[in-house]
C-alpha positions as CSV (number, residue, x, y, z in Angstrom):
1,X,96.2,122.5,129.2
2,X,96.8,120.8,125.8
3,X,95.3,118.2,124.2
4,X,97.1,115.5,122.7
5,X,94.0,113.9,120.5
6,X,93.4,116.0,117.1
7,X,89.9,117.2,116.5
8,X,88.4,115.7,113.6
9,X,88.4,118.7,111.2
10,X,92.0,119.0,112.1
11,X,92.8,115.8,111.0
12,X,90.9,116.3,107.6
13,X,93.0,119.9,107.6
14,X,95.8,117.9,107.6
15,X,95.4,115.3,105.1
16,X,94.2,117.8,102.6
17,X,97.5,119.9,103.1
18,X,99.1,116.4,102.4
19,X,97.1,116.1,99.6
20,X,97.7,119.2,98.1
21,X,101.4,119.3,98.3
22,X,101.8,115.7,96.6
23,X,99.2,117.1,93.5
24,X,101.6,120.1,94.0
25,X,104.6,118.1,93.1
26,X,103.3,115.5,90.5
27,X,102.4,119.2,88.9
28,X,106.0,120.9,89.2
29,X,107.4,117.2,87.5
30,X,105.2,116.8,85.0
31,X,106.0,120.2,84.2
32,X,109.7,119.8,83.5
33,X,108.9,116.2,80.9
34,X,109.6,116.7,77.8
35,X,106.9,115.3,75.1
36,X,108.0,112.2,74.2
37,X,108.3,111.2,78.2
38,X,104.8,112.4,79.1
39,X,103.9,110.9,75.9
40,X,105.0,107.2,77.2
41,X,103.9,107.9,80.7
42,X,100.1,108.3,78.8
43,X,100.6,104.9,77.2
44,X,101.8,103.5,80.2
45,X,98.7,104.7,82.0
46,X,96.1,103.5,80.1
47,X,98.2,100.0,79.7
48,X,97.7,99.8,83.5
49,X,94.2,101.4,83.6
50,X,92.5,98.8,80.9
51,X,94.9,96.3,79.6
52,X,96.2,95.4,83.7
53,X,92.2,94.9,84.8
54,X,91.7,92.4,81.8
55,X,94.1,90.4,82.4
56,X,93.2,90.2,86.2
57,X,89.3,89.4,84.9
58,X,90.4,86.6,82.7
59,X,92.5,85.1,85.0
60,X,89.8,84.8,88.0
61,X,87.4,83.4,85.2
62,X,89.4,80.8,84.1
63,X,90.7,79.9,87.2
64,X,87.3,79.3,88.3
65,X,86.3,77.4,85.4
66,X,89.4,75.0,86.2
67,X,88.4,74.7,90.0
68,X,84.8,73.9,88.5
69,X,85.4,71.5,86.5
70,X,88.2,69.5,88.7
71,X,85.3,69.2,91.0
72,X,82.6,68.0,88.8
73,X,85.2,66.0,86.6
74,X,86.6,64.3,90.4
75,X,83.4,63.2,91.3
76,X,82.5,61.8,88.1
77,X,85.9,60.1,87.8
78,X,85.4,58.0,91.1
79,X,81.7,57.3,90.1
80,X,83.1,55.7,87.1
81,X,86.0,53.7,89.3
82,X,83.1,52.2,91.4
83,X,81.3,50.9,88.9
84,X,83.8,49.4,86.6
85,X,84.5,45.6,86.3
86,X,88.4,44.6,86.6
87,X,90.0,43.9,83.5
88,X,92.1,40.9,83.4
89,X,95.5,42.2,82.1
90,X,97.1,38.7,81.2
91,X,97.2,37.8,77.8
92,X,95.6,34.8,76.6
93,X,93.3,34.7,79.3
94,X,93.9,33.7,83.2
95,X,93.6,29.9,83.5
């Protein structure tokens, strides 16, 4: 009788063999580039590798600093509205 379930190794047999053949064809392509191509697929890479990950850093910090300082700048805001007296906006005075 057969088993439908894989064994474990099996599946780690398998997904190696996946493995291999996709490093197998990134190979055979990279191959056939000429130099300039692989030349901008390298400065394409590291753009995405260093540049990409900055951008994301910055972006969280700063957003963060905003979020920070709407909250402390809301409270303080309303504190203030409490607190003030109301100006009288006629001119000359109200009589």
């Amino acid at each position: 009788m057969k088993t439908i379930n894989k064994t474990f190794t099996e599946t780690l047999r398998e997904a190696s063999a996946a493995v291999v053949s996709v490093v197998r064809f990134g190979m055979r392509r990279l191959e056939r580039k000429s130099w300039p191509s692989l030349l901008a697929l390298c400065v394409m890479l590291a753009i995405l590798l260093t540049i990409l990950p900055l951008a994301l850093t910055l972006f969280v910090i700063f957003l963060l600093a905003k979020l920070l300082i709407g909250a402390l700048g809301l409270q303080h805001v309303q504190r203030r509205h409490v607190h003030e007296q109301p100006q009288d906006t006629m001119p000359g005075g109200a009589k």
